[in-house]
Each structure stands twice: as structure tokens, then as C-alpha cells.
N, C-alpha and C positions, 0 to 999 in steps of 0.2 A: 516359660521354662519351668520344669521341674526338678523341685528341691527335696533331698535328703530331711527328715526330721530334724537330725542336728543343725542342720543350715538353717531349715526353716524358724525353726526356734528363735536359733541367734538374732534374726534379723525382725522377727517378732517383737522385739525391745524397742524398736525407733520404724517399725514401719505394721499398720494396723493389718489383723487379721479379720479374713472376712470369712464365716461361716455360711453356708450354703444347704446346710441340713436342715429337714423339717425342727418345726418346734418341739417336738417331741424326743427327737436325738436329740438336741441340744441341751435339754432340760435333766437328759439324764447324766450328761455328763459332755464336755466340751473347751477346749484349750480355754486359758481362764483369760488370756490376751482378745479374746478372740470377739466378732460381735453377727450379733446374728441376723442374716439375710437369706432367710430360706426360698430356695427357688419354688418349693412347695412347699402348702401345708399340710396337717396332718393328712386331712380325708383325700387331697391331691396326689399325694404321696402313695397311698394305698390305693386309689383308685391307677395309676399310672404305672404301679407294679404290679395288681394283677392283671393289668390288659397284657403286659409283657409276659404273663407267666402263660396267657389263654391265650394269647393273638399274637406272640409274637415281638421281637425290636420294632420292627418297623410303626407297628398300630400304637406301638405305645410310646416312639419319637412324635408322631403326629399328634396323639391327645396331647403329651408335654407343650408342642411347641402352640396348639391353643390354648393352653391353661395359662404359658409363660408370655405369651406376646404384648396382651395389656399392661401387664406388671413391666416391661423393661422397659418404659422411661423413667418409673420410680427406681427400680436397679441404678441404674445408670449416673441418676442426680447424687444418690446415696455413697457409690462408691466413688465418684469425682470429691463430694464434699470430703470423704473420709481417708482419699489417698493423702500420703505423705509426700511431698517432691514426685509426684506423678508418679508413684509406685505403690504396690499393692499385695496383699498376700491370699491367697483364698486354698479354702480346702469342701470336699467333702466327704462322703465315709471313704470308700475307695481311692478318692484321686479322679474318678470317671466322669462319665460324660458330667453331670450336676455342674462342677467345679470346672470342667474345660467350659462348658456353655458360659458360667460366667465370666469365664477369662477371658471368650472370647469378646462380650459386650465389653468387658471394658478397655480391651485393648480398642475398639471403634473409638473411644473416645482420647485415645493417648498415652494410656496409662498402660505402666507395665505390669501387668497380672500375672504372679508366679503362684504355680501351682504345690501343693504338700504329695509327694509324689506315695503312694500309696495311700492316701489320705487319714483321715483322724485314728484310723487302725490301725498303720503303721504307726503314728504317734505315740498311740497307746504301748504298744510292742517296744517303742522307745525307751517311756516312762520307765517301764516292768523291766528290763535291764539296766537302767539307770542305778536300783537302787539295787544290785548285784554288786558294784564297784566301790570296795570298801575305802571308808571314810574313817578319819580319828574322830571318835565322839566319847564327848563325856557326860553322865547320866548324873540329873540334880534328885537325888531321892530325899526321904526324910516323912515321916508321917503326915497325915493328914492336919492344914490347919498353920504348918510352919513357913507359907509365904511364899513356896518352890516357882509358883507362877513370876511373880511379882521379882524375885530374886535373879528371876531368868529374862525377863525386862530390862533389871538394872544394868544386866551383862551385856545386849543387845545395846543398850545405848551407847556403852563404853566402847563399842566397836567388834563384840564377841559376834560371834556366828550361832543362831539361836535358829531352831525349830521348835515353832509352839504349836505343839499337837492340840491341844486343848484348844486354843484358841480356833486353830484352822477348823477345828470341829466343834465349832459354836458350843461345847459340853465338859464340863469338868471332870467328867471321869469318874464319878458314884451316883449313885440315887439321888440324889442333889443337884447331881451335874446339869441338869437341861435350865434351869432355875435360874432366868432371869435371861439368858438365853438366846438368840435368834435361832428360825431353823436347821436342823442340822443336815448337810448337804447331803446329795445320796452318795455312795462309797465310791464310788467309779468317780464324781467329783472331789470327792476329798486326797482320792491319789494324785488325782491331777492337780490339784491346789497344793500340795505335799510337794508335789515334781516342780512346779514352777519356782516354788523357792529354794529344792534343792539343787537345781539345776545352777543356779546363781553363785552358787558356795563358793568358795576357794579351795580345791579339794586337798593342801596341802596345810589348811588348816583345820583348826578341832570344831566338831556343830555340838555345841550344848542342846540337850533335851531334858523333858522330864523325865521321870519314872513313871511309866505306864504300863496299863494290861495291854492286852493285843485291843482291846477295846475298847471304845470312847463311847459310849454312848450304843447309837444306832450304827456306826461303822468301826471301821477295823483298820489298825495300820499295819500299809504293805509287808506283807511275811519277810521278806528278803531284809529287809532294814526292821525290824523288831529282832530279826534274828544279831544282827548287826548290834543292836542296842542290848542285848542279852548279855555278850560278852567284853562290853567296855566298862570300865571303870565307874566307879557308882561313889560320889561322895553325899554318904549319909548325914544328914542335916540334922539334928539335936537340939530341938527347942523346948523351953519347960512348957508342961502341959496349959498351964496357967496363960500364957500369953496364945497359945493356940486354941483356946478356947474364946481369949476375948477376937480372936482374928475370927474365927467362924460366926461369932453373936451380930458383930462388925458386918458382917457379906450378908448373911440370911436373915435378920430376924425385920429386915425391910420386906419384906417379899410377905405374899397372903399367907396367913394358916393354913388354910385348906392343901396348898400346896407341899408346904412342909409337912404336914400331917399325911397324904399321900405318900411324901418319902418314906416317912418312918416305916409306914406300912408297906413297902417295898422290901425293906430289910428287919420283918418283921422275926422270921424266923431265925436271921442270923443274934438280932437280938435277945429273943426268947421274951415270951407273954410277958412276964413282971418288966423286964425292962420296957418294952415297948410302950405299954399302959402307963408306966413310970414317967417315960418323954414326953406324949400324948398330953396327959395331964399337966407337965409344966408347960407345955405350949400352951395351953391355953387359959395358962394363968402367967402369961409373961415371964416365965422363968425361963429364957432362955440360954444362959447358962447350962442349967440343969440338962435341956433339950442335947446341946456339944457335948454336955461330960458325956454321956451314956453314947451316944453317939459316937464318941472317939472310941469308946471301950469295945466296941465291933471294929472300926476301922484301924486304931494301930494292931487290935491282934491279928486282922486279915493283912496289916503291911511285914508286918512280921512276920508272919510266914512266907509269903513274897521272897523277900528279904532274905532266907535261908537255903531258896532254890536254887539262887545263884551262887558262883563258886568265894567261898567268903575272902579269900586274899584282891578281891578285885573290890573289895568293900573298903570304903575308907572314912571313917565316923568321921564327922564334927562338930563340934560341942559350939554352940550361939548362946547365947544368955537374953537375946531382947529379942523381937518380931520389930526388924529396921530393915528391911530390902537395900537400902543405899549401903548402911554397913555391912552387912552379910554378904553383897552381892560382891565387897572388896574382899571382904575375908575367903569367902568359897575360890576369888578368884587368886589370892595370893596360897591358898590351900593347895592348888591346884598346882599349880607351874614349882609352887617349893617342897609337896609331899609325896602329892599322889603322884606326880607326871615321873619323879625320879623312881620312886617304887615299880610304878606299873612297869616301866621298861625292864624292872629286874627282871620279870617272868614274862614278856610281851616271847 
């Protein structure tokens, strides 16, 4: 049978999906449920579509089905072990033959093999409207350094609805950001890793996020929901400098010099010669302190400006006094349901 994305999705939760795309489609991007059984690999793949494009369907069913025949006792044990209740989900780009051929192996053995009906392109075309469909979201801003990640955690465990941009994209978000790090996914997977937990929401509840650019790093979050995050409610977070300096000495000054010293020199110009030379030099005489003040002095002026694009009655300061995530993350959240949420409705 063939299923609608949405369906397919839904049942994606309690029953495994099986990828049938080369290694190479996979890699760039690919339903995050999903696991990979490529009927071809790469040089398979290209050698069996340009017989198709020279010779014809017919020349290039016959190479596939010698390329495929040795491999489908290994198919077959793979998708037995990995069905759920003898049911099964598979896709490939299309929906076309790739993914019927595999449905049909495994229906031989009993298993009910449903197809992703346009295959991982429709899926795609799914995601990309998905995030059209507006959502209440409220945005945790606050200068560099005041715990926003770690305060959007506490919210998450409390039972909030959190999107961690950051995190889904292995990078924090500045010159710094990749530092300490895993790699960061390619774009095309980062929307899909975005989509798999948006899809899960309550959408008649609010998704906490950060305050972010459109860019993380080496990817981008999806325009439709940046645009979305643009115009919700922003409670501005207020911590003295002083404790956001020892939060940053705290995260980075574990990490090699050389690395940090690369940062600096990334944002070398936002700094200006004297400062940057200034950082430089305490880095590597252990002042790291030193390295954060200057450092903050580029990055709150750059939050600030930020910070003025957006329309300011949708701004709502809050003044913290310590770097506590467990208390902050009570405070932001009783800030929220007792100041902001009554205000914003006034001009919603």
C-alpha cells in the first residue's frame, strides 16, 4: 500500500523505516526514523541510470536486477529482523520502482511493506509546508553568555515544548559556535531533524526557542519558521556581565588555544586590531576572563542591534541577578504566563 506523508510519518513512531536510496542520497539528507538499505550503491546507481538514459527502461531493469539478485537474501534477513509485528515502511526518492522492488521482497516473506507514496520528495515538500502552519512560540533572547541554552532545558524538562536550534545543529551560533562540537549536519538534514520534532508538538501549545540569526553555523533555519520566530514575543533575559563572563571562562577555556585563538581571528575586524591583539595576548597568558570581556564588547553590541530590528512592544526585558538555570528557567516561566502572555494578546 501506498501512504500519504502524513500517514507515513505517523506510523514511522512504532514501525521502522527502511531507506532504499543510494549512500549517497542518504547522506545528504534523509527521514531521521529512517535506516539505510540501499538497493544500490553509489557507482550502481549511476552506472544503472545512465544505461536508462542510453539504452533505455528495459536495459537498465536487466543490469538492476543483476546487480540486485545476490544481495536479496541479505535484504530480506535485514528487513525480517527489523520489522515490527510483521510490518514495515520503506521509501525511495520517487516512491518508484527502487521501493516497490523492495516491497515486493518483502512481502515474499510476510511482511507487510508500505510504501511513502511520492517518496522522500514528497516528504520533503511535506516538511516545507509544515513549517507555513503557525505555531504560538516564544523566543528566550538575552545577550551572549546568560545560560539561554541551559534555561531552555530547564523548561524542557518541566514539560515545556522546546526547539533547540543550537543543539540540532551541533553549533552555538558565533565564531565559537562549532567548539567542542560534533559535525554539523548538512542543511537539507538539519530541516529534517527540525521537522521530526516539530511534527510532534502540540500545536495548540507554545514551542520555546532561542534567539537566533537565520544562521547556525554552516546551515540555516527554515525561512517560513524564522519568519515565524521574527514576530513572537522575545523575553529579553538580563544578567550582570560579571556572571556571564564567568559562564563563558566555565564552557571555553577547556578547549585548545589554538582554537580559540582562530575564533578571535574570525571576528577580528568586528573587534578592531587593539582589541583583538588585547584577547590574543590574554589567551595565552591564561586570562581568560580578559579573552570574554572583550569578547562580549563585539557580541552584546552586535545583540543589540538585533534586538532593535524587531518591533520593540513584542520585547519584554528581564532582570535575573545569578546565572541559575533551575531558577531562571522558573522565573522566565512564571514571567511568561503572568506578563508577557497578558500583554502580547493586547496587540496579538
Amino acid at each position: 500500500m501506498k501512504l500519504a506523508a502524513e500517514e507515513f510519518l505517523k506510523l514511522s513512531d512504532t514501525i521502522p523505516v527502511v531507506d532504499v536510496r543510494s549512500p549517497k542520497e542518504f547522506g545528504q539528507g534523509h527521514i531521521p526514523e529512517a535506516r539505510s538499505l540501499p538497493l544500490f550503491d553509489n557507482d550502481e546507481r549511476a552506472t544503472v541510470g545512465t544505461l536508462y538514459k542510453q539504452s533505455g527502461r528495459y536495459a537498465a531493469i536487466l543490469r538492476g536486477l543483476d546487480i540486485v539478485g545476490p544481495k536479496m537474501s541479505s535484504f530480506l534477513k535485514k528487513g525480517v529482523s527489523w520489522a515490527q509485528e510483521g510490518r514495515i515502511l520503506i521509501h525511495c526518492w520517487r516512491g518508484g520502482m527502487r521501493s516497490e522492488s523492495m516491497a515486493w521482497l518483502f512481502e515474499k516473506a510476510d511482511l507487510q511493506a508500505d510504501i511513502l507514496y511520492g517518496g522522500y520528495k514528497a516528504y520533503r515538500r511535506h516538511i516545507r509546508r509544515a513549517w507555513t502552519h503557525e505555531r504560538p512560540l516564544v523566543i528566550l533572547g538575552g545577550k551572549t553568555g546568560c545560560g539561554k541554552t541551559e534555561i531552555l532545558h530547564e523548561l524542557q524538562k518541566s514539560g515545556k515544548q522546546v526547539l533547540d536550534l543550537e543543539g540540532i545543529a551541533h553549533h552555538k551560533g558565533s565564531a565559537f559556535g562549532a567548539i567542542g562540537q560534533n559535525p554539523q549536519p548538512t542543511n537539507e538534514q538539519y530541516e529534517n531533524n527540525l521537522a521530526s520534532h516539530w511534527r510532534r508538538f502540540d500545536p495548540t501549545k507554545p514551542v520555546w526557542l532561542e534567539d537566533e540569526s537565520r544562521a547556525i553555523g554552516a546551515v540555516s533555519i527554515p525561512e517560513p519558521l524564522y519568519n515565524q520566530m521574527y514576530f513572537a514575543p522575545v523575553i529579553d533575559i538580563h544578567i550582570p556581565k560579571s556572571e556571564r563572563i564567568k559562564r563563558l571562562v566555565n564552557e571555553y577555556a577547556c578547549f585548545e588555544k589554538g582554537k580559540l585563538e582562530a575564533a578571535l581571528h574570525r571576528i577580528s575586524k568586528k573587534l578592531g586590531g587593539q582589541n583583538e591583539q588585547a584577547a590574543v595576548k590574554a589567551l595565552h597568558e591564561d586570562d581568560y576572563e580578559t579573552v570574554a570581556d572583550i569578547a562580549l564588547w563585539y557580541y552584546d553590541k552586535a545583540y543589540a542591534n538585533d534586538l532593535k530590528k524587531r518591533e520593540q512592544r513584542s520585547v519584554f526585558p528581564l532582570n535575573l541577578q545569578e546565572d541559575d538555570p533551575v531558577k531562571n528557567a522558573e522565573e522566565v516561566r512564571r514571567f511568561y504566563y503572568e506578563e508577557v502572555l497578558k500583554k502580547a494578546k493586547q496587540w496579538v
